[in-house]
C-alpha positions in Angstrom: 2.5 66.3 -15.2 4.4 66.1 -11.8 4.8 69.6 -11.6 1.2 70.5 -12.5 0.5 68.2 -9.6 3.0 70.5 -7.1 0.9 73.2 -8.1 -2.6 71.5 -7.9 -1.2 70.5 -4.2 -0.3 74.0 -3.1 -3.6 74.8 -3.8 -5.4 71.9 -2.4 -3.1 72.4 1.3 -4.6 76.2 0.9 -8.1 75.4 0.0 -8.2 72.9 3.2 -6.9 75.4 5.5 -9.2 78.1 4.2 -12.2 75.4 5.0 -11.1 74.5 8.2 -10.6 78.0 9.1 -11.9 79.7 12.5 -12.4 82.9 11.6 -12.7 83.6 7.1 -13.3 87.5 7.7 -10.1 87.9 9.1 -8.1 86.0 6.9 -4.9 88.4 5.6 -5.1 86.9 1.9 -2.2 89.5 1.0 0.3 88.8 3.6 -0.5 85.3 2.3 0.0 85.8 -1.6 3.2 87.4 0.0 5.0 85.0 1.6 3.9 82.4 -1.2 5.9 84.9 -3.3 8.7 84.6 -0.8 8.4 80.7 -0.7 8.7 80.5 -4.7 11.2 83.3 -4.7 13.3 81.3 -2.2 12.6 77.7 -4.5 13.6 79.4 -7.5 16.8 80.9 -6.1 18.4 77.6 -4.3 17.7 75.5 -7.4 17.1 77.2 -9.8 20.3 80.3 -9.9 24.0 79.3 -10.4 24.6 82.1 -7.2 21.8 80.0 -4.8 23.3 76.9 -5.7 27.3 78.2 -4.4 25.9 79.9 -1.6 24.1 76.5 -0.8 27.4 74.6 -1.4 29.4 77.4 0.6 27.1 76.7 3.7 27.3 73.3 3.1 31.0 73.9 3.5 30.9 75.7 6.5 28.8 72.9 8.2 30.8 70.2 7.1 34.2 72.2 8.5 32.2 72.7 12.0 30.9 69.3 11.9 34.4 68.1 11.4 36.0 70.7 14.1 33.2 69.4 16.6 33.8 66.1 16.5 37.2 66.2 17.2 35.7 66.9 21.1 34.0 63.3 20.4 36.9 61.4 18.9 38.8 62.6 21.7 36.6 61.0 24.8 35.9 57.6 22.7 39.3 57.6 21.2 39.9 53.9 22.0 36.2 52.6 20.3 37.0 51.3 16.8 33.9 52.6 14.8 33.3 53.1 10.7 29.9 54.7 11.4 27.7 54.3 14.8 24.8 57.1 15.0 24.8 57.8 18.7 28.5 58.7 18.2 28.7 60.3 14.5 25.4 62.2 14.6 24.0 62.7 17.8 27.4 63.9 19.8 27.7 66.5 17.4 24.4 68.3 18.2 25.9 69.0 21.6 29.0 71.0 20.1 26.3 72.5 18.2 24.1 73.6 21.0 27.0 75.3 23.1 27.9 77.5 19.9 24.2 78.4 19.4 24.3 79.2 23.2 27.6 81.1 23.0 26.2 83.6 19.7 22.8 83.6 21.3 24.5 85.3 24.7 26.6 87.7 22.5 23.8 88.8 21.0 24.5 87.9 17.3 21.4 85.7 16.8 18.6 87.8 18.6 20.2 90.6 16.2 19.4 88.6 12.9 16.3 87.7 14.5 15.0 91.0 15.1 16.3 91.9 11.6 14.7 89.0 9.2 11.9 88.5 12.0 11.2 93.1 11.7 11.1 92.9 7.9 9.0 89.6 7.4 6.4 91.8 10.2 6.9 94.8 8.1 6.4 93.5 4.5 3.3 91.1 5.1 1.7 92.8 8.0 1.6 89.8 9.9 2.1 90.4 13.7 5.7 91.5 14.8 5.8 88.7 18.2 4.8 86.1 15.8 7.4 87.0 12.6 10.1 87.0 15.2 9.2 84.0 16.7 8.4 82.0 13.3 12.2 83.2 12.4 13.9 82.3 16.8 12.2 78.4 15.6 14.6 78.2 12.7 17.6 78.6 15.2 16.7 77.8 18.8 14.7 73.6 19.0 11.4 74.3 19.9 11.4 74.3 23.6 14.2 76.7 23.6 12.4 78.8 21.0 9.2 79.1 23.3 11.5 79.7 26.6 13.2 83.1 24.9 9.5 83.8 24.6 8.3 83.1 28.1 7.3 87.1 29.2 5.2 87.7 26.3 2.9 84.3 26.6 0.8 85.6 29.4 -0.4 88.3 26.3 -1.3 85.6 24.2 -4.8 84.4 23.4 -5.8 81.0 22.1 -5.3 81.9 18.5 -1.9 83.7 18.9 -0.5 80.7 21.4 -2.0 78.2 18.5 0.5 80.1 16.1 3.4 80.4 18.4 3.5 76.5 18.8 2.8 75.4 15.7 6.1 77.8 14.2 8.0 75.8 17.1 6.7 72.3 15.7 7.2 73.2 12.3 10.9 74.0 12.6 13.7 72.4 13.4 16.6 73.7 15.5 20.2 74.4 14.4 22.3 72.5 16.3 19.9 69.6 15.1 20.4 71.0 11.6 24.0 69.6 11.8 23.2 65.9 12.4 20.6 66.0 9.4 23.1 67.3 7.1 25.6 64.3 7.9 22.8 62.0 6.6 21.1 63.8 3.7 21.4 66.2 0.9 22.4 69.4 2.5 20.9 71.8 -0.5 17.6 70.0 0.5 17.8 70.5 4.1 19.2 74.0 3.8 16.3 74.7 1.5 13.7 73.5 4.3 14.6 76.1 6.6 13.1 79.3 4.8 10.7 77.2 3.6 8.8 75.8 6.8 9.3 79.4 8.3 7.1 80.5 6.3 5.0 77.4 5.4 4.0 77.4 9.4 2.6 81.3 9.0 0.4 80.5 5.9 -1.4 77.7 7.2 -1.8 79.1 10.3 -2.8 82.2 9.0 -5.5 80.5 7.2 -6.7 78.4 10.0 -6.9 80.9 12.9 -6.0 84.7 11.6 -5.4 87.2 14.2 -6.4 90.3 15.0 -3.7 92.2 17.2 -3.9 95.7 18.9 -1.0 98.1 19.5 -0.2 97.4 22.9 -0.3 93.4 22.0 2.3 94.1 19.1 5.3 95.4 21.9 8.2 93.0 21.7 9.8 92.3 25.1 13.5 93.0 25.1 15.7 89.8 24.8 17.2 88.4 28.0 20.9 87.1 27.2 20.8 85.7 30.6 18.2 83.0 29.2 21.2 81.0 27.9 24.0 82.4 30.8 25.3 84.9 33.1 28.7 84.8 31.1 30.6 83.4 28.0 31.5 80.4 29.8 28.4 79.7 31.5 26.8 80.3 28.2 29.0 77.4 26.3 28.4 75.0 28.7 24.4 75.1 29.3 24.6 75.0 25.7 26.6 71.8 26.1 24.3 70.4 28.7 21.4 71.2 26.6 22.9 69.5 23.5 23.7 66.6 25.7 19.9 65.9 26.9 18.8 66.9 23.3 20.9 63.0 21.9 20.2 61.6 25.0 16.8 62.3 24.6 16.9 61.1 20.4 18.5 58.2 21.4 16.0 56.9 23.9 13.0 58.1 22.0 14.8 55.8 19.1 15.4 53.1 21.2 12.0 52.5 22.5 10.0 53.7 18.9 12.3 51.0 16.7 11.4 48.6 18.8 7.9 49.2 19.8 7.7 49.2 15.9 9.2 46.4 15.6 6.9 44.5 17.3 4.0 46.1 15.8 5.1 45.2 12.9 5.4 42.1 13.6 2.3 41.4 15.1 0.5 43.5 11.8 2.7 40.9 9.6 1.7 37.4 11.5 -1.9 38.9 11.2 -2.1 40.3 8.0 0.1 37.2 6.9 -2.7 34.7 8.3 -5.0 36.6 5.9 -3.1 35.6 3.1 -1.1 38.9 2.2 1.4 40.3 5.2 1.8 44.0 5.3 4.1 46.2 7.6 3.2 49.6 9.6 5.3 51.7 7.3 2.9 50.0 3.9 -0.3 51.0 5.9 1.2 54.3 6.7 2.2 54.5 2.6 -1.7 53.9 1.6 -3.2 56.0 4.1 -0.7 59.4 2.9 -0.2 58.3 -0.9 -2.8 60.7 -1.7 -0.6 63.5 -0.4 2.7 62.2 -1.5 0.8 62.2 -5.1 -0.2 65.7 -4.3 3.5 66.6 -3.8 4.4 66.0 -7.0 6.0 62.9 -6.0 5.8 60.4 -8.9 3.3 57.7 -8.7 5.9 54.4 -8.7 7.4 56.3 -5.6 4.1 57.5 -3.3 4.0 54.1 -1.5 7.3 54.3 -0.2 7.6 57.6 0.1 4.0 57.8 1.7 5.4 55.4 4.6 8.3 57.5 5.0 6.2 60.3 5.9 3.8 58.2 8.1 7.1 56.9 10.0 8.0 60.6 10.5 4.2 62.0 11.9 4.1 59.3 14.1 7.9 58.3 15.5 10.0 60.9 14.1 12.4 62.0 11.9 15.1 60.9 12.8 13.7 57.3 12.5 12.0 58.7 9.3 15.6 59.7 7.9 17.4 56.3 8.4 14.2 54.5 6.4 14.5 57.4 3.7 18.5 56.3 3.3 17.7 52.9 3.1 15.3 53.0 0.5 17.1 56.3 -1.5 18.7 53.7 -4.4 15.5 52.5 -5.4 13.9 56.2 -5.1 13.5 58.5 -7.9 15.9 61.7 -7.3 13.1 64.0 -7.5 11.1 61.7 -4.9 14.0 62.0 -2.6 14.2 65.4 -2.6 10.7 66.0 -1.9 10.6 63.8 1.2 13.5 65.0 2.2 12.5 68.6 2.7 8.9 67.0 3.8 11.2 65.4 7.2 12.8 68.6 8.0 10.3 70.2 11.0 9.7 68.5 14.6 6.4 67.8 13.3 5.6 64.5 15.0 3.0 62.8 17.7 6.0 63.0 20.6 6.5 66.6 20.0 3.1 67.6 21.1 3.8 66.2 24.7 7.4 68.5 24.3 5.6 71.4 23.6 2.6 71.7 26.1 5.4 70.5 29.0 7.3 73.3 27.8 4.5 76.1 27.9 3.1 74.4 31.2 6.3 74.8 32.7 6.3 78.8 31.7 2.7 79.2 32.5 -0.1 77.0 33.8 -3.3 78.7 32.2 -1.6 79.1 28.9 -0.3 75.3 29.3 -4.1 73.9 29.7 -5.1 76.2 26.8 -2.3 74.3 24.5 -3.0 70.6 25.4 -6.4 71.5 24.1 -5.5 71.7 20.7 -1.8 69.5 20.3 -3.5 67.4 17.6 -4.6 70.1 16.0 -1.5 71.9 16.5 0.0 68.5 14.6 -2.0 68.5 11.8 -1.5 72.2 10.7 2.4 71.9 11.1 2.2 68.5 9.1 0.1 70.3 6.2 3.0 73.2 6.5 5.9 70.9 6.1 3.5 69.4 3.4 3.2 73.0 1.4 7.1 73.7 1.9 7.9 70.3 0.2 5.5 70.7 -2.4 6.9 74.4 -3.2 10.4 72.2 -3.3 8.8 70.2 -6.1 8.5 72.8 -8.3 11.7 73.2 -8.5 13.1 69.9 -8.4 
């Protein structure tokens, strides 16, 4: 029944989009039904195959052997501080090892090449436009600012529709140096799967809710600037660094103030509610108000409560603060619930990120910056129904 409920989800997350949709006639149903395809291809091959499962436990590897390489950098600058786990220091620090080698293969030109490469096929086989396959794919490796940066000569082509699906690819990603820190918390073959997943999650829905219609001379990649990240190896390595360093500053201070703010929100909502005769917390309203979709997902129906507040915690702090409630609450879970929710928490998809996103494109262009602040809810909600879609397709195979 749970999996007929995946399935019955997928196509309730596509009927809504096709509803809400901007412009029906140019809707490209078959580049679509493609990358659906792709997504249950992809499902199929991480769970389901002996071959998908070692290359997911080979990656896993590799992480694991960077993650422990990189934080030799930490261990040596707090060498003195007795610690078993503290997050700042176990899972932030790492991101900014992370971020100088994504800086470093991004300035010798490795990344931009797989780019073009997966980006130039996915543009080839579904017909969807080539700026907006490559960027889809950049978003899986470069956090979403970055991703929009390496972008920065082609916004001033872009119209409303075509900026609405360059953001909401940003938001619905997650970068890799981040990639690193979720990976210490949860099931890697669940994180790993996300990746593919919300790629091409983010180009469904928004193809559904504003299609485009390109011409030739909009289709014309510009050529990728390695100077973006440095003007040499070195220089390279350590904006990466510096970048990595605001990126867990930046975590940690969001977390800071949202835990606490929530605190107190909760207890105010508690005292209230609790006058009334039956407390409740922000994370149970949030589990009410998205149990529908959590039952959509194919999440069981002792779980969508929790796992519905989960996802509320995510949308509207983010996941970071989402992933330390999900490990919490994991043992009294069903595995399959986990699973779900946990490829459900793998995209920025979350109220702060709009703020990130429109500063970003203001910064890089002022008209196109107005046009985006127009539409960051809406920009939100489609990249919260795509990391819906991609951990429904998860489900199935689950």
């Amino acid at each position: 029944m749970q999996y007929v409920m995946s399935i019955i989800g997928i196509l309730v997350i596509l009927g809504l989009c096709f509803a809400l949709s901007n412009n029906k006639s140019k809707i490209n149903f078959r580049a679509i039904a493609i990358m659906i395809g792709f997504q249950i291809l992809i499902g199929w091959f991480m769970f389901g195959t002996k071959i998908g499962q070692q290359i997911i436990i080979f990656i896993s590897k590799v992480f694991n052997k960077l993650i422990k390489l990189g934080t030799t950098g930490v261990d040596f600058l707090f060498n003195g501080i007795q610690r078993d786990f503290v997050f700042f220091l176990n899972v932030l620090l790492i991101i900014v090892f992370f971020s100088a080698l994504l800086s470093i293969f991004s300035y010798l030109g490795v990344l931009p090449f797989i780019v073009r490469v997966v980006g130039g096929t996915i543009s080839k086989v579904t017909g969807l436009p080539r700026v907006e396959s490559f960027h889809a794919v950049n978003s899986v490796f470069f956090g979403s600012s970055e991703a929009l940066i390496v972008i920065k000569n082609d916004l001033q082509h872009f119209n409303k529709n075509r900026m609405f699906i360059i953001c909401c690819s940003a938001m619905s990603s997650v970068s890799a140096s981040v990639t690193a820190s979720y990976v210490m918390m949860l099931d890697a073959k669940y994180v790993l799967a996300a990746l593919p997943l919300n790629l091409f999650s983010s180009l469904i829905v928004c193809s559904l809710l504003t299609p485009v219609d390109t011409k030739k001379e909009d289709e014309v990649v510009q050529k990728f600037d390695r100077t973006v990240f440095g003007d040499s190896f070195i220089g390279a390595m350590i904006n990466g660094a510096l970048d990595g360093l605001k990126v867990a500053g930046i975590v940690a201070a969001l977390m800071i103030a949202f835990i606490g703010v929530m605190e107190v929100v909760n207890y105010v909502i508690s005292a209230a509610s609790g006058a009334m005769g039956h407390a409740v917390t922000l994370q149970q309203i949030f589990g009410y108000v998205l149990a529908p979709f959590a039952f959509l997902m194919g999440i069981p129906a002792q779980d969508i409560i929790p796992a519905g507040g989960i996802m509320g915690t995510k949308i509207v702090l983010n996941e970071f603060v989402a992933i330390l409630d999900l490990k919490g609450v994991a043992a009294t879970l069903s595995p399959r619930t986990v699973g779900i929710v946990t490829v459900f928490l793998i995209s920025f998809a979350s109220i702060s990120q709009i703020g990130a996103i429109v500063g970003t494109i203001r910064a890089l262009s002022e008209k196109q910056g107005s046009i985006v602040s127009k539409f960051g809810w809406k920009m939100l909600f489609a990249s919260t129904l795509a990391s819906i879609l991609s951990a429904t397709i998860a489900g199935l195979f689950i």
